[in-house]
C-alpha positions in Angstrom: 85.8 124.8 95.0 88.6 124.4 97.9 89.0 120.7 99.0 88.8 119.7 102.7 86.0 120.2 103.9 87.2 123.1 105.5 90.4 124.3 103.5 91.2 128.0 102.7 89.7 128.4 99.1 91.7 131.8 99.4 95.6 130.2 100.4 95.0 128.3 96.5 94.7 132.0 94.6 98.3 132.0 93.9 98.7 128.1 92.8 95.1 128.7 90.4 97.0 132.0 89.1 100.3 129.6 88.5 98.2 127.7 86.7 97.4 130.4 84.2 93.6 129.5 85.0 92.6 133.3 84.8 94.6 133.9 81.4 91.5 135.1 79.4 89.1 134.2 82.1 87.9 136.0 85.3 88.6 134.2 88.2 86.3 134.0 91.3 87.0 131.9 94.3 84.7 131.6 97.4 85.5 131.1 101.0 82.9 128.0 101.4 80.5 128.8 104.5 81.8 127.7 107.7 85.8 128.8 106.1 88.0 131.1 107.1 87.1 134.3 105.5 82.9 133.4 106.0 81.1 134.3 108.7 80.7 132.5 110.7 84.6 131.0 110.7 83.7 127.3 112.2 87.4 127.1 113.1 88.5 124.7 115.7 91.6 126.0 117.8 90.6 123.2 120.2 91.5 120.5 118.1 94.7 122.5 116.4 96.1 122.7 119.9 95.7 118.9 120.0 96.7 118.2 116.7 100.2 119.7 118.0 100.4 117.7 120.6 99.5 114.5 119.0 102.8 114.4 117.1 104.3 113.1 120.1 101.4 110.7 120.7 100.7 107.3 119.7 98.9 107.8 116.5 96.2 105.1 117.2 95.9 104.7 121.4 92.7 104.4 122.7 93.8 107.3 124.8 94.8 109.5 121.9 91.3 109.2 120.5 89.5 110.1 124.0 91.9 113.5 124.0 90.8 114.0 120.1 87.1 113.8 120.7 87.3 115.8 124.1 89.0 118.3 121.4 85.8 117.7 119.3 83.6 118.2 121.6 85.0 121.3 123.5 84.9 122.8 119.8 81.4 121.8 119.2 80.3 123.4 122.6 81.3 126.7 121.9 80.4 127.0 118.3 76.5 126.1 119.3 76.9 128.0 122.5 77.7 131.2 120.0 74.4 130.3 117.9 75.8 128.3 115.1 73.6 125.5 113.8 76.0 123.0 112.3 73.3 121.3 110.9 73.4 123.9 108.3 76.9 123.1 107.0 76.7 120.3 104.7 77.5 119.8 101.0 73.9 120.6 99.8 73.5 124.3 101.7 77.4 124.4 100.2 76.3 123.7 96.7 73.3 125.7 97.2 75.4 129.1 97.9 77.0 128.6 94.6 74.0 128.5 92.5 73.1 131.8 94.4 76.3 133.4 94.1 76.0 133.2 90.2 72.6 134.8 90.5 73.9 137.4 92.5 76.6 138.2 90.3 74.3 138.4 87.3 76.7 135.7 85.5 74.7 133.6 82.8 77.1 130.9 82.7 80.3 129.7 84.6 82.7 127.3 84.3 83.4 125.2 88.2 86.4 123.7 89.2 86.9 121.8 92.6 89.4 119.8 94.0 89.5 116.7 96.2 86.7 117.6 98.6 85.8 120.6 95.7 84.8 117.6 93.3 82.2 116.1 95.6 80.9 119.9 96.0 81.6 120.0 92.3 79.5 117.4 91.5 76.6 117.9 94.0 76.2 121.4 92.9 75.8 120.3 88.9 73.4 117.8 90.5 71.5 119.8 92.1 72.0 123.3 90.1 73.2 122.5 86.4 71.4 125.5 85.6 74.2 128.2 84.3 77.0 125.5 84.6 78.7 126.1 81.8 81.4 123.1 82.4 82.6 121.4 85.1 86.2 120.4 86.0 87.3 117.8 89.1 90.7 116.9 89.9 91.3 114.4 92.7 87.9 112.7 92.8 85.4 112.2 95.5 82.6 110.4 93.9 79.6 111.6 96.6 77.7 108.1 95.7 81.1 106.3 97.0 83.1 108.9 99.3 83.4 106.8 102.9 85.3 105.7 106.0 86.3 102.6 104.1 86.6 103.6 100.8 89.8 105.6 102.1 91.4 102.2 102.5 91.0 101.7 99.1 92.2 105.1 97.8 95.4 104.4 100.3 96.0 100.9 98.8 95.9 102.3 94.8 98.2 105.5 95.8 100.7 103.9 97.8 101.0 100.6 95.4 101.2 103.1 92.6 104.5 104.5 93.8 105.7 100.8 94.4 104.9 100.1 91.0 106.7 103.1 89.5 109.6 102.8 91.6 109.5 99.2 90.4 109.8 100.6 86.2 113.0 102.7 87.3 116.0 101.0 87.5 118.1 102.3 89.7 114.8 102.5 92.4 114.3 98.3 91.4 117.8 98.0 92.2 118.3 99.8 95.1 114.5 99.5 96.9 113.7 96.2 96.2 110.5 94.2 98.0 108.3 97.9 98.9 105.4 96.4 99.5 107.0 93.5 102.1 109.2 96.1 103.3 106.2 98.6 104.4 104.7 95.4 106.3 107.3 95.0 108.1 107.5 98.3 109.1 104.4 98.6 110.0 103.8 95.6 112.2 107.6 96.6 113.7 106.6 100.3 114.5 103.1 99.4 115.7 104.9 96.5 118.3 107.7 99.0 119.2 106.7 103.0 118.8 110.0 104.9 118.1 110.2 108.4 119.8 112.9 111.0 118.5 113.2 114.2 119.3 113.5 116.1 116.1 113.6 119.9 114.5 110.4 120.6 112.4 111.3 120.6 108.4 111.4 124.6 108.8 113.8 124.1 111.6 113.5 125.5 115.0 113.2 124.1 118.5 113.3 120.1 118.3 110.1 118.4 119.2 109.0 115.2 120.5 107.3 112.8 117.8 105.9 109.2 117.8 106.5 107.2 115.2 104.0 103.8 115.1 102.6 101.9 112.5 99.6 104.1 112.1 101.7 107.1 112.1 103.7 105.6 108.9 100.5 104.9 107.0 99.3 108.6 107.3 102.7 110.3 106.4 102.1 108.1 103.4 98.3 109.1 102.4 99.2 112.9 103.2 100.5 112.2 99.4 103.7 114.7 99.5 102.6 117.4 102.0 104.9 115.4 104.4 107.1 112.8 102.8 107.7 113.8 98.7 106.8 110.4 96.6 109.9 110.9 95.2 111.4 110.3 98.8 109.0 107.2 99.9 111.5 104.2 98.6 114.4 105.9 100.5 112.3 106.7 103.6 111.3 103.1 104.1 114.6 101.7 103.7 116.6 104.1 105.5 113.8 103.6 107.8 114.3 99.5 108.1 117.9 100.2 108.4 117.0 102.1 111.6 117.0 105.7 110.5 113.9 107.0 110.7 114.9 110.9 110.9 113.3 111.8 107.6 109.6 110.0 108.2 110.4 111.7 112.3 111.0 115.7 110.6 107.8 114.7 108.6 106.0 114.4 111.1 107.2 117.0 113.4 105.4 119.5 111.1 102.6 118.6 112.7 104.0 120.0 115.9 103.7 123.7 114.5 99.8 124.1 112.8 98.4 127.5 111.7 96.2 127.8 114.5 92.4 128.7 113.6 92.6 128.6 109.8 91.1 125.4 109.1 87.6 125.0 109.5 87.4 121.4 111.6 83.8 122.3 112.3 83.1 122.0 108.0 85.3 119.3 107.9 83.0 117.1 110.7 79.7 118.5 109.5 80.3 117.2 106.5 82.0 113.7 107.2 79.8 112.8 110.4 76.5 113.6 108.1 77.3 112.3 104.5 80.7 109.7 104.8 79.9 108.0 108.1 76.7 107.0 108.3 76.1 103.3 107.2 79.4 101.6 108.1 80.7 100.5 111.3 83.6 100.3 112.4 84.1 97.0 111.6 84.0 98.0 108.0 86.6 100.4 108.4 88.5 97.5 109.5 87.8 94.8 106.9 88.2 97.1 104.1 91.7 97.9 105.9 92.3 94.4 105.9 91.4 93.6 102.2 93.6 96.3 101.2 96.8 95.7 103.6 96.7 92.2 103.9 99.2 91.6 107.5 99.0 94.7 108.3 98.0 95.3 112.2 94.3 95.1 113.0 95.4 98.7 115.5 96.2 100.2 112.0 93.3 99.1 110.1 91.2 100.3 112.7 91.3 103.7 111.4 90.4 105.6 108.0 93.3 107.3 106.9 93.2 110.6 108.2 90.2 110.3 110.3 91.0 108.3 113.0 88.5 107.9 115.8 86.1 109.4 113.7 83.1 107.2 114.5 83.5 108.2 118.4 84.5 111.4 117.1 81.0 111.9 115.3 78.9 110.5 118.6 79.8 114.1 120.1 79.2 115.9 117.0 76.1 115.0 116.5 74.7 115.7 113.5 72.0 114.0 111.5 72.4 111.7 108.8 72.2 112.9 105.3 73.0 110.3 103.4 69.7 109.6 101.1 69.8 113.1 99.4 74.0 113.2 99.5 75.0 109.7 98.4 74.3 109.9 95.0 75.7 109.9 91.9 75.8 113.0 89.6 74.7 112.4 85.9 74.5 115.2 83.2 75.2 115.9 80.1 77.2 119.3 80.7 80.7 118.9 79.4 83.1 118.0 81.9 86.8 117.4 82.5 88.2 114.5 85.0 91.7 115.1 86.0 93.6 112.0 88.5 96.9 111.3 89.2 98.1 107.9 90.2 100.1 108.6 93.3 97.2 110.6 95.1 96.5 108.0 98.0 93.8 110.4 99.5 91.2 109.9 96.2 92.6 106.7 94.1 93.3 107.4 90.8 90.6 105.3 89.0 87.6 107.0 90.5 87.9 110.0 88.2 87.1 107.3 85.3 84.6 105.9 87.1 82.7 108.8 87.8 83.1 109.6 84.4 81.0 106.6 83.4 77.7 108.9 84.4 78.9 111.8 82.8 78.5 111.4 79.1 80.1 114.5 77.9 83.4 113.8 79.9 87.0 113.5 79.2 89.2 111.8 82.2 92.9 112.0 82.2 95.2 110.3 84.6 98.2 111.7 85.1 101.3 109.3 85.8 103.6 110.5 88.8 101.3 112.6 90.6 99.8 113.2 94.1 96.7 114.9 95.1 95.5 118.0 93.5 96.6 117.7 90.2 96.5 120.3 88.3 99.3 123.2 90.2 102.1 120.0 90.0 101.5 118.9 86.4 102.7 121.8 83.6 100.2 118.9 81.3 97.2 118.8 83.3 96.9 122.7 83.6 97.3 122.6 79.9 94.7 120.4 79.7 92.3 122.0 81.8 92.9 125.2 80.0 92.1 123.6 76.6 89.3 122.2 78.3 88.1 125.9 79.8 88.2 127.2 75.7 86.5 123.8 74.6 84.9 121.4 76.9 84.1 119.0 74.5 86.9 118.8 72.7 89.9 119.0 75.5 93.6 118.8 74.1 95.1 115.5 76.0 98.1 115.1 73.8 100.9 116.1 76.3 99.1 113.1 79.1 101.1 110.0 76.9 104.4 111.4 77.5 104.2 112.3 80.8 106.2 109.8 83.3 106.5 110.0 87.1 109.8 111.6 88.0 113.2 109.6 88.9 112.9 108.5 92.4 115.6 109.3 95.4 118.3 107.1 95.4 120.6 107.3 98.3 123.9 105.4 99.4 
């Protein structure tokens, strides 16, 4: 179960077969409806076109958001102008295609893995369908009965003080980074009072492009958990940054500049958030859970879930209705299941993998030190431990987890 909502379940084949996860097991993975190889594809080129352009924006304007929602909305137009009823594309119809699937396929039982978006799939389908679940396996956890605007605050304060915290257990990174936390403040309130723009070559090279850097730009290279800026590399991105080069954090986020336009499914992605994570919190909880997690931090940062800014003005245009009372709650079975974390992911904090554990009897949780989101294709230990788990869910081998340790962080002169 691809994460998102909205990713390419088909682009993870090769990091699942890394993985060894089809070793003595078939493996089947399923575009989700509304994904790229389902029909229909609820792709939104609209909003990758402004997704390019927005490098170069400043991350949080009033006038960004207006040009993201006019995205929005010129996507939502033409998808319900070609017959699409987005109402349909939620994680229950989701869940509910899996439990047909295995019908179709004649399968008695399966085992079900998900990741980050997967897991709350994950666990709404064992909700809802444990028939024929054989086991279920999450990594990067999005606890349905929790998953909000505001909780991403809390996901991006555990992740990011993580790395602190590890850097802090190194030596060399103590020595040479001292102060993180106070020195992410300050950059913070020092971009978001004075944008930088640089014009920089995209990390695969080619023409330069301009990019913004502000304070909410910072935060979201951050909670992109290594797809931009590797943990490893945070500590000497912020100081090289507060000694006034920012070209590392600026190539970061020029990859923006150069999306794969039409592969990812923005139309899942809102279905989904505007229908089951919105809906109950304002935007002034948005902010005050930004505040009690970056204390100092600017309130133009706060403002905005990490990465879904704008999304309450965002889901005015996308209009779907609130789902809520049959989404927002917690799984709880007895079918044997496996809970894999990893304290660096800022997207889905580490902890919630043991607590969603606490209504799942029959589960093991591991937390692995030194990693970001989706687990199990960085960690050589957790995809043992998953494939233990795979041969007996009840009984998992965790031995490896105790010796695992983040990896040395970047030091440079």
């Amino acid at each position: 179960m691809e994460g998102g909502p909205g990713g390419d379940a088909f682009g993870a084949i090769p990091f699942l077969i890394d993985s060894d996860v089809n070793r003595d097991r078939d493996l089947i993975v399923v575009a989700q409806r509304g994904t790229l190889h389902s029909q229909p594809n609820l792709a939104c080129p609209e909003m990758d076109r402004f997704n390019a352009t927005a490098v170069g924006l400043p991350y949080d304007a009033p006038s960004t958001g207006r040009g993201l929602v006019r995205a929005a909305k010129a996507c939502r137009d033409r998808l319900t102008a070609e017959g699409n009823d987005l109402t349909a594309y939620n994680t229950t119809e989701n869940a509910a295609d899996f439990a047909a699937l295995r019908k179709a396929l004649g399968i008695k039982k399966w085992n079900v893995y998900g990741y980050s978006y997967g897991t709350d799939l994950g666990l709404t389908y064992l909700r809802r369908h444990p028939q024929g679940i054989r086991s279920l396996a999450i990594d990067s956890v999005v606890p349905p009965q929790i998953v909000s605007l505001p909780w991403a605050w809390d996901s991006a304060q555990e992740g990011i003080n993580a790395i602190f915290a590890a850097c802090a257990a190194q030596p060399a990174c103590k020595s040479r980074y001292p102060h993180l936390s106070r020195t992410l403040t300050q950059q913070v309130r020092r971009l978001e009072a004075n944008p930088l723009t640089l014009t920089v070559p995209p990390p695969g090279g080619g023409t330069p492009v301009k990019v913004v850097l502000d304070g909410g730009t910072l935060v979201n290279l951050l909670v992109a958990n290594g797809q931009l800026v590797p943990s490893a590399d945070v500590p000497a991105a912020l100081y090289e940054l507060a000694a006034g080069h920012p070209e590392r954090l600026a190539r970061a986020q020029a990859a923006g500049a150069t999306p794969a336009i039409g592969e990812f499914a923005h139309g899942l992605t809102h279905s989904v958030a505007c229908a089951e994570w919105v809906p109950g919190f304002s935007k002034r909880d948005v902010l005050e859970a930004g505040r009690r997690a970056f204390p100092g931090w600017p309130d133009s940062v706060l403002a905005h879930a990490p990465q879904l800014p704008f999304e309450h003005d965002l889901c005015r245009v996308w209009n779907v209705p609130d789902r809520t009372a049959v989404q927002r709650v917690a799984t709880r079975s007895k079918v044997p299941a496996l809970i894999i974390t990893g304290t660096f992911d800022a997207k889905t904090g580490a902890s919630w993998g043991p607590f969603t554990g606490r209504t799942l009897p029959r589960s093991t949780a591991v937390v692995i030190p030194g990693i970001t989101h989706w687990v199990v294709p960085q960690n050589p230990c957790a995809a043992s431990v998953l494939l233990s788990f795979l041969a007996r869910p009840t009984a998992p081998d965790t031995g490896c987890v105790p010796g695992v340790r983040p990896k040395p962080f970047t030091i440079v002169p």
